[in-house]
Backbone as ProteinMPNN parsed JSONL, in Angstrom:
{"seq_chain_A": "XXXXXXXXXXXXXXXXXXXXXXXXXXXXXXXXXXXXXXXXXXXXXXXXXXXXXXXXXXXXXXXXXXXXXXXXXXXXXXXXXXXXXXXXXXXXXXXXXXXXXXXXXXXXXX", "coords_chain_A": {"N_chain_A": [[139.235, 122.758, 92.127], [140.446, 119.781, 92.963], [143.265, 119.413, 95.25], [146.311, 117.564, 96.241], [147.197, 119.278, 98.411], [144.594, 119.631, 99.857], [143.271, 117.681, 100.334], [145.574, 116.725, 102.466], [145.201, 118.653, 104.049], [142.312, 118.448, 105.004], [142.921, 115.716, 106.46], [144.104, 116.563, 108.796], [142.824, 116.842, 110.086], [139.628, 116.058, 112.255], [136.554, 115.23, 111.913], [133.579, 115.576, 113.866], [131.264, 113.748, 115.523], [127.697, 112.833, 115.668], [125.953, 113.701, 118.206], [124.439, 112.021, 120.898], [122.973, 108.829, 120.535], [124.563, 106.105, 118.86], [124.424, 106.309, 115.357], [122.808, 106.848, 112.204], [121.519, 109.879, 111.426], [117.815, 110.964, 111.627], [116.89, 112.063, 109.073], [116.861, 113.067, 105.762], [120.14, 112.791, 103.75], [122.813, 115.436, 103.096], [124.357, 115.716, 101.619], [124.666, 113.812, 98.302], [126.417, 111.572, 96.308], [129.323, 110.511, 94.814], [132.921, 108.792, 95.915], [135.672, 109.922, 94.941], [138.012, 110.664, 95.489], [139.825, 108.326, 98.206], [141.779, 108.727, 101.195], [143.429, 107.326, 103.585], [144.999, 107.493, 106.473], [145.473, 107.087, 109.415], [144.493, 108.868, 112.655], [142.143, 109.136, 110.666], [140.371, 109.111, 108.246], [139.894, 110.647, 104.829], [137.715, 111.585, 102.817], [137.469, 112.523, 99.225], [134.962, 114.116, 97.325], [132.68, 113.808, 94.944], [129.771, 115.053, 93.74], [126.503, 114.079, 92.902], [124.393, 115.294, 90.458], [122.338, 118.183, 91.874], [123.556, 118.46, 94.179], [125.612, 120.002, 94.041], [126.682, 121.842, 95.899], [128.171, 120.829, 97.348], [131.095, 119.655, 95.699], [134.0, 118.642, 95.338], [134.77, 118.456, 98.125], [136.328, 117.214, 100.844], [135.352, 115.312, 102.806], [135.889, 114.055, 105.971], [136.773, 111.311, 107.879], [136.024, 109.804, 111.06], [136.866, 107.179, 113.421], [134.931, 107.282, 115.236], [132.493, 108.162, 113.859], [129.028, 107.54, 112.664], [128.523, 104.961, 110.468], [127.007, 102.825, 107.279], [126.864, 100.423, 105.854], [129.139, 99.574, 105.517], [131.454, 98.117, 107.512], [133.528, 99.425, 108.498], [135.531, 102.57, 108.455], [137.908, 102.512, 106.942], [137.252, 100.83, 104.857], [135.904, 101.976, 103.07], [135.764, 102.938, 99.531], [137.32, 103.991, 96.545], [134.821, 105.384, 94.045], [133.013, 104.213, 95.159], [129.51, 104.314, 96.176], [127.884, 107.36, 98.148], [126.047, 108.942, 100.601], [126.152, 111.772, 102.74], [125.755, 112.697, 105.71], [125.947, 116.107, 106.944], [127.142, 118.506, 109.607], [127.295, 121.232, 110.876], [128.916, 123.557, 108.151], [131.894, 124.903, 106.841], [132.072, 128.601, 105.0], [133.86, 127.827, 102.026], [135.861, 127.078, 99.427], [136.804, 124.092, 97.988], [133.764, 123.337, 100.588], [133.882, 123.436, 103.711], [132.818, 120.468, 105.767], [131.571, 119.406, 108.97], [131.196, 116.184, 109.299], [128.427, 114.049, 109.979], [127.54, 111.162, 109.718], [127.541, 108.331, 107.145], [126.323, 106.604, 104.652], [127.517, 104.307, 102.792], [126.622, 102.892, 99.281], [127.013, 101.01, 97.573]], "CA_chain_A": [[139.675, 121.418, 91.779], [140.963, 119.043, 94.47], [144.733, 119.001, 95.445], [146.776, 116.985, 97.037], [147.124, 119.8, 99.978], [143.291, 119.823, 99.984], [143.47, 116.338, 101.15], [146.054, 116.611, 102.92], [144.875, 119.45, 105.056], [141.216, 117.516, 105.179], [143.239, 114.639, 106.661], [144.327, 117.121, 109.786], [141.004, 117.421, 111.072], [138.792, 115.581, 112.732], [135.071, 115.23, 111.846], [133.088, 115.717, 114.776], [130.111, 112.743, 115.45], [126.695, 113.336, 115.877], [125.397, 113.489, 119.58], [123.63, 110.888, 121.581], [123.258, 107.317, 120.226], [125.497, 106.427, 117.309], [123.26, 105.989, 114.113], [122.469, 107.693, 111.107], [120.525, 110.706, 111.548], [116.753, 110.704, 111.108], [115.851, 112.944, 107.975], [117.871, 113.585, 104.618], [121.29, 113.047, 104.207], [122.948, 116.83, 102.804], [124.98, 115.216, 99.865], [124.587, 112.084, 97.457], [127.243, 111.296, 95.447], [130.604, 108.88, 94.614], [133.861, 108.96, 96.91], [136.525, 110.55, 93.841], [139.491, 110.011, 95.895], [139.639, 107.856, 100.052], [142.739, 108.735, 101.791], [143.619, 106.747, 104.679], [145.545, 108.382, 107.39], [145.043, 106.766, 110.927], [143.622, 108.249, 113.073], [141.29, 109.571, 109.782], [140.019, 108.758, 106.114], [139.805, 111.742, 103.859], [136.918, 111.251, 101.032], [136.853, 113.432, 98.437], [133.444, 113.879, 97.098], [131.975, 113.66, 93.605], [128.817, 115.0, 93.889], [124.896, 114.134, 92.254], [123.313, 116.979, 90.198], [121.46, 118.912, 92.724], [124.5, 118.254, 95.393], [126.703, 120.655, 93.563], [127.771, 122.664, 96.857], [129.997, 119.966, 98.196], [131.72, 119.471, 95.032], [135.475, 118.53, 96.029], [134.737, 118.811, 99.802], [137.227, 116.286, 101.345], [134.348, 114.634, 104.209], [136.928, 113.409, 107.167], [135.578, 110.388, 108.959], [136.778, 109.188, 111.846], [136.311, 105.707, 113.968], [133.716, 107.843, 116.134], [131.801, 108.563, 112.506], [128.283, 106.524, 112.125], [128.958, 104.588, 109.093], [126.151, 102.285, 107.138], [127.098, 100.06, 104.538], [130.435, 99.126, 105.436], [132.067, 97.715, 108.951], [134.953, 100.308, 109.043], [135.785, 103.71, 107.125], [138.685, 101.785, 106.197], [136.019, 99.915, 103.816], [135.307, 102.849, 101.803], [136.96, 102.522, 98.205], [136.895, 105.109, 95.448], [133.958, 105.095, 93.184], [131.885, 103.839, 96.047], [128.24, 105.996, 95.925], [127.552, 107.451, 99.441], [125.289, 109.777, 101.251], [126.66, 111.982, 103.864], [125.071, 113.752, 106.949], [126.467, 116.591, 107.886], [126.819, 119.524, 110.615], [128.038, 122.97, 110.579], [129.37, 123.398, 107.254], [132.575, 126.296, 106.214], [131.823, 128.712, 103.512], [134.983, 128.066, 101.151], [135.86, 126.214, 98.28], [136.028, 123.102, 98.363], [133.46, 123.672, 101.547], [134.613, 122.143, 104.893], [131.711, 120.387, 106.879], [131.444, 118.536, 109.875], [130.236, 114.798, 108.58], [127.394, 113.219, 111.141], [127.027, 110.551, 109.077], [127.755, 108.119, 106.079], [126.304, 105.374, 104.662], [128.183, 103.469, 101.253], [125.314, 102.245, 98.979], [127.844, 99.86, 96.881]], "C_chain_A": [[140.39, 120.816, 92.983], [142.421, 118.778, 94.265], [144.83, 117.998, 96.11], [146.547, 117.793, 98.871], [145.573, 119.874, 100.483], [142.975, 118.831, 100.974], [144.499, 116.34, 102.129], [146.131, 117.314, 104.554], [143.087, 118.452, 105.654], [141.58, 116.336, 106.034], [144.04, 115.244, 108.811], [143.561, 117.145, 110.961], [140.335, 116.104, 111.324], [137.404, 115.277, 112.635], [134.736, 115.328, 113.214], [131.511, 114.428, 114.634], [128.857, 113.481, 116.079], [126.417, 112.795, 117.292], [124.533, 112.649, 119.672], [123.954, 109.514, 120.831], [123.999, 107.484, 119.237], [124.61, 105.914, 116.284], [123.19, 106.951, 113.074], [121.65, 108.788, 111.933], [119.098, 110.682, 110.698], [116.257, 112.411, 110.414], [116.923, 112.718, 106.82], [118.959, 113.621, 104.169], [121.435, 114.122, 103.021], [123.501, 116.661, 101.337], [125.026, 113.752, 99.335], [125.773, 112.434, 96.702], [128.322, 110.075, 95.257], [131.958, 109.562, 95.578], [134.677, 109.389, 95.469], [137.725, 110.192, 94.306], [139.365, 109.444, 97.826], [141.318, 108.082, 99.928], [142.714, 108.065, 102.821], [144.962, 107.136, 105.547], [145.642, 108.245, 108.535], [145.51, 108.019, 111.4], [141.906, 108.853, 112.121], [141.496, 109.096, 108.363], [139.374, 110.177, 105.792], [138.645, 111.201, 102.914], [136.735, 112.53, 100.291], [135.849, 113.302, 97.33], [133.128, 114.042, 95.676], [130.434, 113.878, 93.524], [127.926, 114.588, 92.572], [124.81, 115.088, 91.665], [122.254, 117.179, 91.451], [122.568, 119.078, 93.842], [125.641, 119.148, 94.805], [127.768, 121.504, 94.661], [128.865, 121.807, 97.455], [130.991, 119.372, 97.185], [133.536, 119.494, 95.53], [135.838, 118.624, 97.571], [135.088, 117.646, 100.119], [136.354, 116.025, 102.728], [135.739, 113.709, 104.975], [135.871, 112.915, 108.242], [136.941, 110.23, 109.831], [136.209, 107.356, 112.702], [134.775, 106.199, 115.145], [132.438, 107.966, 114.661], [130.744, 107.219, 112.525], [128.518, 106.314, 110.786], [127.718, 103.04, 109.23], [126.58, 101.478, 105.697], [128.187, 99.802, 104.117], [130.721, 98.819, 107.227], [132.546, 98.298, 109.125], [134.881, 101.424, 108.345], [136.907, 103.585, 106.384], [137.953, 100.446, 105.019], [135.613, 100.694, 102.681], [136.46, 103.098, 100.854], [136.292, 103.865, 97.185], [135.883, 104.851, 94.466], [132.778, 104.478, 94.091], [130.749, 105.089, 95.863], [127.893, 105.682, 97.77], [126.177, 108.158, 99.428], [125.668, 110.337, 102.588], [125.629, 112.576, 104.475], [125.89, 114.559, 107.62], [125.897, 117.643, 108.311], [127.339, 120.371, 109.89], [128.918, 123.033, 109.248], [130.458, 125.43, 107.161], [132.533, 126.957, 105.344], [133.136, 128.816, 102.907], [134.434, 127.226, 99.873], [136.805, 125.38, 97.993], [135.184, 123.641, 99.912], [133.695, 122.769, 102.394], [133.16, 122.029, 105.482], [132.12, 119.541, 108.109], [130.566, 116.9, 109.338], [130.082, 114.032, 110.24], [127.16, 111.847, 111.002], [127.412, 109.821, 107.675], [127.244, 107.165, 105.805], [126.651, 105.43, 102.669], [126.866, 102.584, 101.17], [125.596, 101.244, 98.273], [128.495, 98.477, 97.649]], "O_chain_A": [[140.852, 121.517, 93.884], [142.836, 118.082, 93.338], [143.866, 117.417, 96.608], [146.096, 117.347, 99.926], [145.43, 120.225, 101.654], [142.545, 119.01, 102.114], [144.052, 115.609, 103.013], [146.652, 116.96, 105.612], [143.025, 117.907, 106.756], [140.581, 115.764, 106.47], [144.327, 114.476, 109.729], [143.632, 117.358, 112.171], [140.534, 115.142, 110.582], [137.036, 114.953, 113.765], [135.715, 115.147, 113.938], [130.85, 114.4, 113.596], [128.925, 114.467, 116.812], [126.609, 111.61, 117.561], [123.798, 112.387, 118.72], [125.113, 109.184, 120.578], [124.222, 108.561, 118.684], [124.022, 104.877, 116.589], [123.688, 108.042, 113.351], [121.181, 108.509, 113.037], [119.052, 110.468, 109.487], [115.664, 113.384, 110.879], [117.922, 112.083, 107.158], [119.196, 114.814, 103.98], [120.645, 114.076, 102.078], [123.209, 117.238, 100.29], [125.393, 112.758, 99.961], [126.055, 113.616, 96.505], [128.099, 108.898, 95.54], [131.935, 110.751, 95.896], [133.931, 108.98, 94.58], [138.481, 109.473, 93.653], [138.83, 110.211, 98.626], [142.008, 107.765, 98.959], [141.567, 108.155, 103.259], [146.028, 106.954, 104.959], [145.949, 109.294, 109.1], [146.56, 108.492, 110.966], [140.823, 108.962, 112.696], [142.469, 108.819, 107.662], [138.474, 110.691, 106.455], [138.936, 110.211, 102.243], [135.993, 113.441, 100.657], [135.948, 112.409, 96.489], [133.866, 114.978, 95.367], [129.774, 112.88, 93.236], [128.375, 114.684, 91.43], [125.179, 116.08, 92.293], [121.484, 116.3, 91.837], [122.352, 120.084, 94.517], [126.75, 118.865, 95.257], [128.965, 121.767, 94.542], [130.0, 122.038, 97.874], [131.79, 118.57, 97.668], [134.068, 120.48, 96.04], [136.947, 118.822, 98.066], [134.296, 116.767, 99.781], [136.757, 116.598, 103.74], [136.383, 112.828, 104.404], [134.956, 113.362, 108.933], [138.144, 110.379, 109.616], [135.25, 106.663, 112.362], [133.906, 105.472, 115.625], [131.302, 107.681, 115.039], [131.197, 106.077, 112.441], [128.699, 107.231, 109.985], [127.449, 102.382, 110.235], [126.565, 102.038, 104.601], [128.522, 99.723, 102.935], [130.055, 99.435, 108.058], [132.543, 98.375, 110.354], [134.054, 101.362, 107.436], [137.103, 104.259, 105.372], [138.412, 99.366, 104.647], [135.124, 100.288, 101.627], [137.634, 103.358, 101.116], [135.198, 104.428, 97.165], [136.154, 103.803, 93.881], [131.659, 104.311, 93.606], [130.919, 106.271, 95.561], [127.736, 104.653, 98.426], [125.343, 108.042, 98.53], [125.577, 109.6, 103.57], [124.644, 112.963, 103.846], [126.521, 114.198, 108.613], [124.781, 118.036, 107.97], [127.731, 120.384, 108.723], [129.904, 122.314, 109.412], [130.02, 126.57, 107.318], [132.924, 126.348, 104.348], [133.722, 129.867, 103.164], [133.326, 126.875, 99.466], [137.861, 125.928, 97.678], [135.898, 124.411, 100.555], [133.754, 121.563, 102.153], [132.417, 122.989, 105.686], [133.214, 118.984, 108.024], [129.363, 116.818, 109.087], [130.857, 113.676, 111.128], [126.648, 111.229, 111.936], [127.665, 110.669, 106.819], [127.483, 106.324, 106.671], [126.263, 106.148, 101.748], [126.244, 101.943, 102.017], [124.707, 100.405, 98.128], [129.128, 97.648, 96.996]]}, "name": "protein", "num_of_chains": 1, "seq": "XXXXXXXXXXXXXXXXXXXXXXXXXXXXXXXXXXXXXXXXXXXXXXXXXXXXXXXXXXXXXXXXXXXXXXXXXXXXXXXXXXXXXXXXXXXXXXXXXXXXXXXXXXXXXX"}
C-alpha cells in the first residue's frame, strides 16, 4: 500500500531521461493507468500509480519525473493532477514492492 515515506523517498530520486532526442519512445509504453496521488517537490513530481488490469506490476510504484522527463499531453509535469490516465515508458526497473523504475517517458491522456 502506498505511504507517505514511499513518496517521500520516490521524491529523493531522480528519474533518469531517455537518450538522444527528447520524445516519447517508439514502441509500447510499460504501464497504463491513473496518477492516485502527484507530489510536487522541485526539483521532482512524485506520481503514484494506479494501474490498468494487465499493468498490475507497477501497482503503487511512485514514477519520479523530472523537467528532463519527455512528457505528452501536458506542457510541464507540474500539469499532472490526480486522477489524470497516463502511460509511462520506462527503463531499468527495481525488484521491490512498490517497484522502483526509471520513467523514459509519459504522456497524460486527460
Amino acid at each position: 500500500m502506498f505511504t507517505t515515506a514511499t513518496a517521500a523517498a520516490a521524491l529523493s530520486v531522480v528519474a533518469l531521461a531517455g537518450c538522444g532526442a527528447p520524445g516519447l519512445p517508439d514502441r509500447d509504453p510499460e504501464a497504463v493507468g491513473a496518477a492516485a496521488v502527484v507530489m510536487q517537490e522541485d526539483p521532482v513530481t512524485a506520481v503514484v500509480f494506479l494501474p490498468d488490469a494487465g499493468y498490475e506490476y507497477f501497482d503503487q510504484t511512485a514514477f519520479t519525473l523530472d523537467d528532463s522527463t519527455p512528457l505528452e499531453g501536458v506542457a510541464d509535469r507540474r500539469d499532472i493532477a490526480e486522477g489524470d490516465r497516463l502511460e509511462v515508458w520506462t527503463g531499468p526497473c527495481a525488484e521491490s514492492f512498490p517497484v522502483q523504475c526509471d520513467v523514459v517517458g509519459v504522456r497524460v491522456l486527460d
